[in-house]
N, C-alpha and C positions, 0 to 999 in steps of 0.2 A: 601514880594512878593505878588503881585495881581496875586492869579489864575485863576478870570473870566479875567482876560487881558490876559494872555499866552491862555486860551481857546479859546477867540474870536480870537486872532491872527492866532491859529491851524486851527479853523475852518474857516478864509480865505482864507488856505493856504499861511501864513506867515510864516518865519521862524524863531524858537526863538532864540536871542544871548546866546552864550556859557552862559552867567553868569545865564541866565534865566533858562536852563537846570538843571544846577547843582543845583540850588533851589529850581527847581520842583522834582530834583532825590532827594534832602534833606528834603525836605518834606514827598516825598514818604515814604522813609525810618525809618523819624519818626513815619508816621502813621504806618507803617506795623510792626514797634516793640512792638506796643499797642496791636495787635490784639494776643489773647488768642493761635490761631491756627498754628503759625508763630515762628520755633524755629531756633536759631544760630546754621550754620553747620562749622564746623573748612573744610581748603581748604588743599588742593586740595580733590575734591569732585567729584564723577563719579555719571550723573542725570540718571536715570535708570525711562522710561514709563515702563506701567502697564503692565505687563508680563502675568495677568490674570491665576494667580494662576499655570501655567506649573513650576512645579519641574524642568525638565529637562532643560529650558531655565536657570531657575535659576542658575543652574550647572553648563550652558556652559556662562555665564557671569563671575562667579567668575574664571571659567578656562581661560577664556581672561583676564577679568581687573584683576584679581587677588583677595586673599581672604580676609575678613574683620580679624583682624583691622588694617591690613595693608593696604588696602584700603577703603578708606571713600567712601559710596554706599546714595544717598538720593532715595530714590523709592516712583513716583509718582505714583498715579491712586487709584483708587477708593475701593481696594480689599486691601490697605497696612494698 
């Protein structure tokens, strides 16, 4: 796959074909299982932002989606 040709294409505003896409998402994909930071979550998965340390949100999340490890929680932001 050439990725300065799919970038120069984007950055025309051209549109890449189906087969291009998937090359670039397989790509993507390779590179991001190299990176140290970046772990496999088993699905179905509920994304939970940064709740910024409130217990009681905490609370009223599991009261809604339900409680682990019956439900799978990935929790973004900067305080997890």
């Amino acid at each position: 796959m050439e990725l300065d040709h799919c970038i120069a294409k984007l950055i025309e505003c051209r549109s890449l074909t189906e087969v291009e896409i998937r090359q670039l998402c397989e790509l993507a994909q390779e590179e991001l299982t190299r990176e140290s930071n970046v772990r496999r979550v088993n699905s179905p998965v509920t994304v939970v932002g940064d709740i910024h340390g409130q217990f009681h949100d905490l609370l009223e999340l599991f009261r809604i989606g339900g409680r682990a490890p019956n439900t799978n929680y990935l929790f973004m932001g900067c305080l997890v």
